[in-house]
LOPAZA-7185 format. One line per 8 residues: number of its first residue (from 1); for each residue x, y, z of N, C-alpha, C. Coordinates in nm, 2 decimals, m for minus. Atoms other than C-alpha are relative to their C-alpha. Example, Ala and Ser with C-alpha at 12.3 -4.5 7.8 and 13.67 -1.06 7.14 Angstrom:
1 = 0.09 m0.12 0.00 1.23 m0.45 0.78 0.09 0.12 0.00 | m0.09 m0.11 0.00 1.37 m0.11 0.71 m0.08 0.11 0.08
***
This chain:
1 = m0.06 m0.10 0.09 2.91 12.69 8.51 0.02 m0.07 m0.14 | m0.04 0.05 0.15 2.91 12.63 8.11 0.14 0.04 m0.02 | m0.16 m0.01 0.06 3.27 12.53 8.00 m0.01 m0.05 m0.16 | 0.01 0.04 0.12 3.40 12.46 7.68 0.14 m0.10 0.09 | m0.11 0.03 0.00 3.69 12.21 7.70 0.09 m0.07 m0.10 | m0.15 m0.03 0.08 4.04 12.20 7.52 0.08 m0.14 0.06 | m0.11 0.11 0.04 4.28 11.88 7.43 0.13 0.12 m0.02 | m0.15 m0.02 0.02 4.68 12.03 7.45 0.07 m0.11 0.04
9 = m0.13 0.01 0.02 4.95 11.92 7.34 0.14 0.02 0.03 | m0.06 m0.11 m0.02 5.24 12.00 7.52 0.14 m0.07 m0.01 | m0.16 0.03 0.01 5.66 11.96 7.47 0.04 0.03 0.11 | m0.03 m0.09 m0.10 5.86 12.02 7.72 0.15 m0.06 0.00 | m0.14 0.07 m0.09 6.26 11.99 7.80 m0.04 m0.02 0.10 | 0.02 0.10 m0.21 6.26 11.79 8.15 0.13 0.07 0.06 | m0.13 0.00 m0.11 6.61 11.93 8.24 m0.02 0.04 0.15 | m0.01 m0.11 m0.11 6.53 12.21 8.48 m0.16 m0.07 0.08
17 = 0.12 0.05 m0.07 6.21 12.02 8.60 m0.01 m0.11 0.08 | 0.00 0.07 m0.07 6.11 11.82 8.85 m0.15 m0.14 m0.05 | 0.12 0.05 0.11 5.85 11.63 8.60 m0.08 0.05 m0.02 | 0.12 m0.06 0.02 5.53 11.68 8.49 m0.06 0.09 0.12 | 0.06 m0.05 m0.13 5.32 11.72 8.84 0.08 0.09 0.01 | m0.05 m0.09 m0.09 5.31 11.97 9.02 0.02 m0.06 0.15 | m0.11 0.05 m0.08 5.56 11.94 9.33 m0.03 0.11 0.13 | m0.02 0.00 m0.12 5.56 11.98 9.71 0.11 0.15 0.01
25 = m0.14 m0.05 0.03 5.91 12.13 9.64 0.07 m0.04 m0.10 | 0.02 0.00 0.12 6.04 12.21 9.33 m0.10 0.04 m0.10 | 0.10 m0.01 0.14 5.89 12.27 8.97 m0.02 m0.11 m0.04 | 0.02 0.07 0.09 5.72 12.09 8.78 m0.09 0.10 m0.13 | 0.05 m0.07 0.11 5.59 12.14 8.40 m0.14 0.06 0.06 | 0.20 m0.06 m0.04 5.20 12.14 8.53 0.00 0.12 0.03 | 0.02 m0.09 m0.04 5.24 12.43 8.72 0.03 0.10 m0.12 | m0.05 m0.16 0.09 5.43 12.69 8.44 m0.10 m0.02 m0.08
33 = 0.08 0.04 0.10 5.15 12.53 8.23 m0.14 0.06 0.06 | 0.10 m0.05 m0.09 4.89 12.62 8.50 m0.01 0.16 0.00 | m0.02 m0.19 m0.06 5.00 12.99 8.58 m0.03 0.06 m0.12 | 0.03 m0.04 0.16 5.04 13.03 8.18 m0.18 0.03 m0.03 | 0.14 0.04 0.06 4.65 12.96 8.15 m0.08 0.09 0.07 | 0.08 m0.06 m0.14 4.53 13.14 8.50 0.04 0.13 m0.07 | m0.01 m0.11 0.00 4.70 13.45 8.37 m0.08 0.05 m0.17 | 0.13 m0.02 0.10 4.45 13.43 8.05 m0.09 m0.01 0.03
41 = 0.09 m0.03 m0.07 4.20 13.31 8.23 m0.05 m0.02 0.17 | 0.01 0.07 m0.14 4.19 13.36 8.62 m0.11 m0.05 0.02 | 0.07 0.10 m0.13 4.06 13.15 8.87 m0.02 m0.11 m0.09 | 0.03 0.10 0.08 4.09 12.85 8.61 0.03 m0.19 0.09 | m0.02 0.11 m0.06 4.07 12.49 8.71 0.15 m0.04 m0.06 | m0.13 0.08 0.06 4.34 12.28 8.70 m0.03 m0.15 m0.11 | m0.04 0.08 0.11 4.51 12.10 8.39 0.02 m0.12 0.03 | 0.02 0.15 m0.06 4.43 11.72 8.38 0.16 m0.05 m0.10
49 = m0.11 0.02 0.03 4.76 11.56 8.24 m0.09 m0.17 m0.07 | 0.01 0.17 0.02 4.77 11.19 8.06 0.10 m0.10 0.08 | m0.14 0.09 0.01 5.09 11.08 8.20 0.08 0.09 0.11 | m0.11 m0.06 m0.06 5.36 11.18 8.47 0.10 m0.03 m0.05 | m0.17 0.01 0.01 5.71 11.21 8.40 0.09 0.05 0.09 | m0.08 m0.01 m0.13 6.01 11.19 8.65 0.07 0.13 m0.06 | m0.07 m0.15 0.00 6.25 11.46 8.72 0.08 m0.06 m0.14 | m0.07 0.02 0.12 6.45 11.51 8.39 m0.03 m0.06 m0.12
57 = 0.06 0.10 0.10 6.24 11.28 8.16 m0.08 0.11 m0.08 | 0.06 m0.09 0.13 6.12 11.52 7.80 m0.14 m0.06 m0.03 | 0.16 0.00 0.14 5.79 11.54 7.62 0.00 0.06 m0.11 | 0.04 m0.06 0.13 5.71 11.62 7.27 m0.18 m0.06 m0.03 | 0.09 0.02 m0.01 5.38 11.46 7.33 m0.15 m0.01 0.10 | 0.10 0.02 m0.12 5.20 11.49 7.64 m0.14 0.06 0.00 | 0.17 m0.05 0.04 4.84 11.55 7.64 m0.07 0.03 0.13 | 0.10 m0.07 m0.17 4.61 11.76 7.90 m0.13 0.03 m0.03
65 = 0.12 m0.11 m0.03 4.30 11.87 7.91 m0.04 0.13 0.09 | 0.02 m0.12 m0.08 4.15 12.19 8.03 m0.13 0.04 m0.01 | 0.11 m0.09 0.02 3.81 12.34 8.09 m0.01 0.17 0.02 | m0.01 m0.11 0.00 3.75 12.67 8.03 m0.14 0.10 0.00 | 0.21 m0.08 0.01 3.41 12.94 8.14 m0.03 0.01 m0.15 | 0.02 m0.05 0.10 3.26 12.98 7.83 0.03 0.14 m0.04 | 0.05 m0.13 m0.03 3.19 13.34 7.94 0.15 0.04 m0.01 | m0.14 m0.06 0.00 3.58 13.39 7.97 0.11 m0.06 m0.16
73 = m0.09 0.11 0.12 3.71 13.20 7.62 m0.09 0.16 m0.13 | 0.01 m0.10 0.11 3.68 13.53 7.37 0.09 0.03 m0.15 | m0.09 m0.02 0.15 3.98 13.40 7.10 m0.05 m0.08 m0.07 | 0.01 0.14 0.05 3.93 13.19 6.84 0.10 m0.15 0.03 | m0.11 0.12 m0.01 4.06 12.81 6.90 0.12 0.02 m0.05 | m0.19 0.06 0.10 4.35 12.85 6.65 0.08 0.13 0.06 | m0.08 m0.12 m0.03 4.49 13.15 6.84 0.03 m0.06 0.19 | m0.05 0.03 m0.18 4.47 12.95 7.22 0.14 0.00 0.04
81 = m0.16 0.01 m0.04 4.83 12.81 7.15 0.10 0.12 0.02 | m0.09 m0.09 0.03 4.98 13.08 7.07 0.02 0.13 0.09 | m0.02 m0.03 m0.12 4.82 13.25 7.35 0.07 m0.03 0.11 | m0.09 0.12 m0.17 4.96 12.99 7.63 0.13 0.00 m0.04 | m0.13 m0.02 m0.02 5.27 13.00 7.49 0.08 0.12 0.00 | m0.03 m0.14 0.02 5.32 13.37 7.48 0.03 0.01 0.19 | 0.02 0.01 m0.18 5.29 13.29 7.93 0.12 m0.15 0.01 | m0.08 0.12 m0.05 5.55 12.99 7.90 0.14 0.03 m0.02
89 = m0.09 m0.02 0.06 5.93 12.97 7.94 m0.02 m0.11 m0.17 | m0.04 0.07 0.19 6.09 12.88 7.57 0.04 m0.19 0.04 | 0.02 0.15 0.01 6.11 12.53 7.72 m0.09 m0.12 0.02 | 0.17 0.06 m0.03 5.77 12.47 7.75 m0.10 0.02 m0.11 | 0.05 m0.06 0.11 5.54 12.47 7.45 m0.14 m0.06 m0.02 | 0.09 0.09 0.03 5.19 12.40 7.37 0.03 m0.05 m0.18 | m0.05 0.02 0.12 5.22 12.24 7.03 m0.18 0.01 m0.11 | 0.14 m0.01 0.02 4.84 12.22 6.98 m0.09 0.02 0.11
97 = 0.15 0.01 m0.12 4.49 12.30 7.18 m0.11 m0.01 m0.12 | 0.19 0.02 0.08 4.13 12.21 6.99 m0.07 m0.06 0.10 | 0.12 0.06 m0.04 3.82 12.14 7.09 m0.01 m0.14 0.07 | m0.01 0.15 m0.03 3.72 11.82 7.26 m0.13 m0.04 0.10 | 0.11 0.04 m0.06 3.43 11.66 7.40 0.02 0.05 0.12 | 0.01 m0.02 m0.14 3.31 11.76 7.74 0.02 m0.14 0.08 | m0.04 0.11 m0.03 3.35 11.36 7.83 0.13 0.00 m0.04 | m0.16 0.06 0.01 3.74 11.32 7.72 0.05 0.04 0.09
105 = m0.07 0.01 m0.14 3.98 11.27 7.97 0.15 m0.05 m0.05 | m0.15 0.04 0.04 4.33 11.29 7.89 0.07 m0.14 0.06 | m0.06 0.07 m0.06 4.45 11.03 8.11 m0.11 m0.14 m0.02 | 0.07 0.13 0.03 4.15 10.76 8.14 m0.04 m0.02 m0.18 | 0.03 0.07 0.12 4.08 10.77 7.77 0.14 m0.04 m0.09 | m0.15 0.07 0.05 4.46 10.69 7.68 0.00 m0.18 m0.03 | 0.00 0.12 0.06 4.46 10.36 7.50 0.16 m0.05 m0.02 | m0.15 0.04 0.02 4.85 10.35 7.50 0.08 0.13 m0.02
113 = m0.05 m0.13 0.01 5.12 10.58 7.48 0.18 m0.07 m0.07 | m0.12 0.03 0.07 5.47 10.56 7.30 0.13 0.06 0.05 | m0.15 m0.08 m0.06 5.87 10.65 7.49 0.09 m0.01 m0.09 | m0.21 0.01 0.08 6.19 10.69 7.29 0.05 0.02 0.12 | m0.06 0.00 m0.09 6.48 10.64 7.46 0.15 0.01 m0.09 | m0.12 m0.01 0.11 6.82 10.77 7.28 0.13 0.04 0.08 | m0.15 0.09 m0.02 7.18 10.61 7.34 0.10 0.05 m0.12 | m0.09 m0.05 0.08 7.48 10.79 7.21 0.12 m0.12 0.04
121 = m0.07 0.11 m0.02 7.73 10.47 7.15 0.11 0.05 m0.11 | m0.13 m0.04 0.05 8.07 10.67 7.09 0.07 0.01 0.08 | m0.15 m0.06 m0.07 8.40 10.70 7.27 m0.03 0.16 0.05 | m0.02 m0.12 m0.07 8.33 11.09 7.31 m0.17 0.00 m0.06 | 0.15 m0.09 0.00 7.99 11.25 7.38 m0.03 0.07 m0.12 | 0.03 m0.10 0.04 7.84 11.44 7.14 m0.08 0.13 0.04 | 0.01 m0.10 m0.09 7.78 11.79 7.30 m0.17 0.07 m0.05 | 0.17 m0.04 0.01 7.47 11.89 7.12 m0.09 m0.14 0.06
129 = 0.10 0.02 m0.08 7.29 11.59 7.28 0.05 m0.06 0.14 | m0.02 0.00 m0.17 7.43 11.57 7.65 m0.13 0.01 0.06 | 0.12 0.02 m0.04 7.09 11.68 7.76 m0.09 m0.07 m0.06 | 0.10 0.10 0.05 6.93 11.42 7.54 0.01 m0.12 m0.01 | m0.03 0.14 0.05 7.08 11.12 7.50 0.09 m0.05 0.13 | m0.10 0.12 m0.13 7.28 10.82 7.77 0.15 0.01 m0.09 | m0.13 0.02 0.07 7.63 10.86 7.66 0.07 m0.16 0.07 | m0.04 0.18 m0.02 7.71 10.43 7.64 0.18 0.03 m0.09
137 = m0.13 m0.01 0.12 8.13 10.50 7.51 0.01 m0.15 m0.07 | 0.02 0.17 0.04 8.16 10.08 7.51 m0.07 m0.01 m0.16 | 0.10 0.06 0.12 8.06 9.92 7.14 m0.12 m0.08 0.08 | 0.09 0.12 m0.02 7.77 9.74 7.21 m0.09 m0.06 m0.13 | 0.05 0.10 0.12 7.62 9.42 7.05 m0.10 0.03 m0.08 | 0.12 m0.03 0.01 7.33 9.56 6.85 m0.09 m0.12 m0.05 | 0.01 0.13 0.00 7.29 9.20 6.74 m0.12 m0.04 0.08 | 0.04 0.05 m0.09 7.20 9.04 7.09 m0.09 0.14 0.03
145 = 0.09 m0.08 m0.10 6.98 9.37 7.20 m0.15 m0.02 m0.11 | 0.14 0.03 0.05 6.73 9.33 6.91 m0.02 m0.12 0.02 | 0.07 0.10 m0.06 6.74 9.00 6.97 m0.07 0.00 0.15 | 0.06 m0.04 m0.10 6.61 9.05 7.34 m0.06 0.03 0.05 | 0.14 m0.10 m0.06 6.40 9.32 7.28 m0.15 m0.09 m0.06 | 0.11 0.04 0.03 6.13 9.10 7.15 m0.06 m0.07 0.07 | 0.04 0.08 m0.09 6.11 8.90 7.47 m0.11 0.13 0.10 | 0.09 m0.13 m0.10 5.95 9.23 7.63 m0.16 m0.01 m0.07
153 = 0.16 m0.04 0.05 5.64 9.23 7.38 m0.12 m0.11 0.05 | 0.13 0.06 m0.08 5.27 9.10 7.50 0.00 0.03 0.14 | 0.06 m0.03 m0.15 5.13 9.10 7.83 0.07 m0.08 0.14 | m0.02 0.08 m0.05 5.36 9.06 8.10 m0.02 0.06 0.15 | 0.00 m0.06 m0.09 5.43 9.12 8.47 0.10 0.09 0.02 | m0.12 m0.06 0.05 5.67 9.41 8.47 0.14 0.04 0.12 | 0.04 m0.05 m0.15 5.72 9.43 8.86 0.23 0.01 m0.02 | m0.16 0.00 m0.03 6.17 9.33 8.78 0.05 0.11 m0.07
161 = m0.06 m0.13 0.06 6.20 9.64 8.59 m0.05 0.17 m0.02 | 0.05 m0.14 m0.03 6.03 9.92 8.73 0.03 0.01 0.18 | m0.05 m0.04 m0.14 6.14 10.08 9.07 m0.12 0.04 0.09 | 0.08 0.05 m0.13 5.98 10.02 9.40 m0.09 0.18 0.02 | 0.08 m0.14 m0.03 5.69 10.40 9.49 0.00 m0.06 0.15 | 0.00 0.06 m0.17 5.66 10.43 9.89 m0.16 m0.05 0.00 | 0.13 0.07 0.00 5.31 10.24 9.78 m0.01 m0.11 m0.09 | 0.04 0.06 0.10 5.16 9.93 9.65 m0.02 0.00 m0.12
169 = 0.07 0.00 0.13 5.09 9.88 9.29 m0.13 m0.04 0.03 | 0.13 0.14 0.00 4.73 9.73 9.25 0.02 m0.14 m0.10 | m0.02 0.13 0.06 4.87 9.52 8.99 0.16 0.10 m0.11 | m0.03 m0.06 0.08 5.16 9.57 8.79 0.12 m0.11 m0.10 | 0.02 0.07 0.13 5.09 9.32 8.46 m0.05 0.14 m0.10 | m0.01 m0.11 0.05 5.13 9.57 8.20 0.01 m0.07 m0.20 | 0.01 0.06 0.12 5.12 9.49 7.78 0.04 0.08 m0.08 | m0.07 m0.14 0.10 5.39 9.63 7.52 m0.06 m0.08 m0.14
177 = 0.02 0.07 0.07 5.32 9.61 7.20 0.12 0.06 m0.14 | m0.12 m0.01 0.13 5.64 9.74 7.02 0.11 0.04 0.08 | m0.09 m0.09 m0.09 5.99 9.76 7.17 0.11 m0.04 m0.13 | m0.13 m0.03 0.10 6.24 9.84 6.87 0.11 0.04 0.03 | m0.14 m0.08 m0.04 6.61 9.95 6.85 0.03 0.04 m0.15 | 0.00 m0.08 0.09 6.68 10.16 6.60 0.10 0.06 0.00 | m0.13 m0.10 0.00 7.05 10.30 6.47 0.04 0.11 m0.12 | m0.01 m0.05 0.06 7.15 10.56 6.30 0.16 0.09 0.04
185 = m0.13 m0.06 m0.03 7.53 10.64 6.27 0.00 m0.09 0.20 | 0.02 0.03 m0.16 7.60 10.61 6.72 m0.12 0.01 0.10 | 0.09 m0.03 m0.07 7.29 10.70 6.77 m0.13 m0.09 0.04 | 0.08 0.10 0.03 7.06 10.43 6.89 m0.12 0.07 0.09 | 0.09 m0.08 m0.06 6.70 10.52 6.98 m0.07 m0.19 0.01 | 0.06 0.09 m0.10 6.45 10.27 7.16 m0.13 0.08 0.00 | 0.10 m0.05 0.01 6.11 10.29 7.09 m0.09 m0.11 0.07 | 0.08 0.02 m0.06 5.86 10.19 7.34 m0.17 0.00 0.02
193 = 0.18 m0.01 0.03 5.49 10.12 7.30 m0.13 m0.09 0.13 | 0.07 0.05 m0.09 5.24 10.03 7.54 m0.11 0.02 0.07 | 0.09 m0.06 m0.03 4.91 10.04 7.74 0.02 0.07 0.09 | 0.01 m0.09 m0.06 5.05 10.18 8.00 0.14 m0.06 0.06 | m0.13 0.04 m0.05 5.39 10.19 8.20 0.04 0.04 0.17 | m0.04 0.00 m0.17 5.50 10.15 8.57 0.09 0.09 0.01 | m0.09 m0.07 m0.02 5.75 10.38 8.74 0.14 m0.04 m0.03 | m0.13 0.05 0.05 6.07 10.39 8.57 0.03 m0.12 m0.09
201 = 0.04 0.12 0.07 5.95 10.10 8.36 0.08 0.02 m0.12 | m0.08 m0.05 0.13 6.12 10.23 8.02 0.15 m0.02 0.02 | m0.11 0.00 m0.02 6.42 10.31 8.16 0.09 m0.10 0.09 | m0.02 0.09 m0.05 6.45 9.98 8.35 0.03 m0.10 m0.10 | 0.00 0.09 0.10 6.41 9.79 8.03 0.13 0.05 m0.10 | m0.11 m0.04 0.04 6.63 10.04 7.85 0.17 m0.06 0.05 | m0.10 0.04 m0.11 6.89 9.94 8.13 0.08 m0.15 m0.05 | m0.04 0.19 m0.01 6.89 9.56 8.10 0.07 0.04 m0.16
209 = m0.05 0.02 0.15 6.91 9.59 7.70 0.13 0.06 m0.04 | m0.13 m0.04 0.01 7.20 9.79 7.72 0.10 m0.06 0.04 | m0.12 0.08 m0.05 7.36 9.57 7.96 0.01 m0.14 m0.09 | 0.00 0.11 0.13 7.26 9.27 7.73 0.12 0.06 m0.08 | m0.09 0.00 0.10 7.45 9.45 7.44 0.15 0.05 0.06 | m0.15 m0.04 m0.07 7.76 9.52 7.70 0.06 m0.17 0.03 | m0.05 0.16 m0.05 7.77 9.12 7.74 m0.05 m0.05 0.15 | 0.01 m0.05 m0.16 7.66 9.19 8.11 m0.12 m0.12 0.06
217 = 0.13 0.13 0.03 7.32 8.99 8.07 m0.01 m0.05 m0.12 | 0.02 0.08 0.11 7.24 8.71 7.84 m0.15 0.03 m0.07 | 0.19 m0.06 0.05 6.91 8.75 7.59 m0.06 m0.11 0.05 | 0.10 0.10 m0.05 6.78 8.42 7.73 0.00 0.05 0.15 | 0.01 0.00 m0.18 6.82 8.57 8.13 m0.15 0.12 m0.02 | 0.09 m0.07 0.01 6.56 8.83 7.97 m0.17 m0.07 0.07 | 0.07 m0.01 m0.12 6.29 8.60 8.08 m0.07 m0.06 0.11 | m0.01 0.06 m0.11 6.40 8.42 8.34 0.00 0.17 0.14
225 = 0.00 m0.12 m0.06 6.43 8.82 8.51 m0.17 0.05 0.00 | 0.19 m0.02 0.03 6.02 8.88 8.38 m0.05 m0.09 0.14 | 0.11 0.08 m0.14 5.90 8.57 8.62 0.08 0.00 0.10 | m0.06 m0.01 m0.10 6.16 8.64 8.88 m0.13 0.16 0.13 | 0.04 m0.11 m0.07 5.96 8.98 8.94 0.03 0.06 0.13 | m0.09 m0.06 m0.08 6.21 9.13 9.14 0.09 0.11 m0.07 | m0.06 m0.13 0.06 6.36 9.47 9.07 0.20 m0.04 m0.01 | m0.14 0.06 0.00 6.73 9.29 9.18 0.07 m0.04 m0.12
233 = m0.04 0.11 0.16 6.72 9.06 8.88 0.06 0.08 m0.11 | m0.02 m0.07 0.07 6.71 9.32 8.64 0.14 0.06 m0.01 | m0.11 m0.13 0.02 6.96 9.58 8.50 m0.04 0.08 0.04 | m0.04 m0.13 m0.11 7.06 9.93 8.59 m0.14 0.11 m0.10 | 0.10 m0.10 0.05 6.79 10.22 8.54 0.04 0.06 m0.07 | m0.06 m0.10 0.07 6.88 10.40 8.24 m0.02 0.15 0.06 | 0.01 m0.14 m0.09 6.94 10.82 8.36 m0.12 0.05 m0.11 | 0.16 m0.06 0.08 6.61 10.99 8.26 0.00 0.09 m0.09
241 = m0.03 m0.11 0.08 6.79 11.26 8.02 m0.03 m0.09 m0.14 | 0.00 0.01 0.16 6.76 11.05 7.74 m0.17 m0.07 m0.03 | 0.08 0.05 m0.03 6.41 10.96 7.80 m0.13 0.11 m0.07 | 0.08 m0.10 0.03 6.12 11.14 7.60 m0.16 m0.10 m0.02 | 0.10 0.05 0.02 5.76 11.06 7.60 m0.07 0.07 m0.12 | 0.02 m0.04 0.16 5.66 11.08 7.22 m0.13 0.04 m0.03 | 0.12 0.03 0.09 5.30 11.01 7.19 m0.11 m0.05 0.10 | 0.11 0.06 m0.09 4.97 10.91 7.36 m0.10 m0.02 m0.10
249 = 0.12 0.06 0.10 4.73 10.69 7.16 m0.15 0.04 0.07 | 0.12 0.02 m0.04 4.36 10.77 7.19 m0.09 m0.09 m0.13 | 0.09 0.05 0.09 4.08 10.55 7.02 m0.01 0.06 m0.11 | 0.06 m0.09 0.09 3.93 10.82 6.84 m0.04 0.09 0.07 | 0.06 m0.12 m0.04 3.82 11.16 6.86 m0.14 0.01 0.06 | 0.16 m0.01 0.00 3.46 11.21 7.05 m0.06 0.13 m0.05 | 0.05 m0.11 0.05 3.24 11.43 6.88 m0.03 0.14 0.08 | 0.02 m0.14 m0.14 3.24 11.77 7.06 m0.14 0.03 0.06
257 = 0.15 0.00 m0.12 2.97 11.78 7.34 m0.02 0.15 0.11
***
């Protein structure tokens, strides 16, 4: 069958979701994202994704692919979005769909991808972001955390700060190449860059560096905890509400095929 296939873009609050995948039990985004598409064009294959995300963990970036019959694709491109999201709740959004080579692959052509992670460090919560942000009340050292976070960058093994899957890794040596802390007013955000990230891996690292600037861990145990590669060593999982996956690097665009 001649397809055409489509690059999206998709956002999504994580609250009410059970992540990205689609789920056994429970929701996840794929599916409202799936039904959305089937009910423009049935009997559609399923949406390739770049990236999972756990239950509660946001996107503003996530990237899918989709093929679509030729025979069944009668809008123009710049009207797809707007189609798909006319079929989605309001917490689901495509933000873009174009063109895209018949070879691209959301997931294997990902060259890296980018997490924020945003830390409200005030005595009282701020109520507009409860579903966005780690409410830390404690001051913490922002000093000692940027110092620390630069023990994370290059290529390491990441095994003491990503949580155990009921399976094997095949390997899990993994290579950041930007972990910033960033404030603004109580608001600290955490910007994560990398080729690719283990389960919970963000929010493992988030973890430690918060307990670093709580006094809790020292920046030199940062990485004596790396060659321990034990989940023990580490700090506490940061909770996945404040956790958004921003961005997915690709090389370059392939010419449409």
């Amino acid at each position: 069958m001649d397809t055409l296939k489509f690059k999206l873009v998709i956002a999504y609050d994580g609250t009410h979701y059970e992540g990205w995948q689609v789920q056994k039990t429970g929701l996840g985004v794929q599916q409202k994202v799936e039904e959305a598409l089937a009910r423009l064009f049935p009997g559609l294959n399923r949406v390739h994704s770049s990236s999972r995300t756990d239950t509660g963990v946001h996107a503003l970036g996530m990237v899918a692919h989709v093929e679509i019959p030729k025979a069944k694709f009668k809008m123009p491109v710049a009207k797809l979005a707007l189609a798909i999201n006319a079929h989605l709740p309001e917490d689901i959004r495509v933000m873009s769909a174009s063109r895209c080579a018949s070879g691209f692959h959301a997931r294997f052509d990902a060259t890296g991808k980018q997490y924020r992670y945003f830390v409200w460090n005030h005595r009282a919560m701020n109520p507009l972001l409860r579903t966005r942000a780690w409410h830390v009340p404690p001051p913490l050292d922002l000093p000692a955390m940027r110092k620390a976070a630069p023990l994370f960058l290059g290529r390491h093994d990441f095994k003491s700060f990503a949580a155990n899957r009921n399976y094997e890794m095949e390997s899990t040596v993994r290579t950041l190449a930007r972990c910033d802390i960033k404030n603004k007013g109580p608001l600290i955000t955490f910007l994560i860059e990398g080729d690719g990230f283990l389960y919970k891996m963000c929010r493992g690292i988030v973890g430690t560096l918060v307990q670093t600037g709580q006094g809790k861990i020292g920046v030199e145990d940062i990485r004596h905890i790396l060659k321990q590669r034990d989940r023990r060593t580490a700090g506490m999982t940061a909770p996945a509400h404040g956790l958004v996956l921003w961005k997915v690097f690709y090389e370059r665009a392939k010419p449409k095929g």
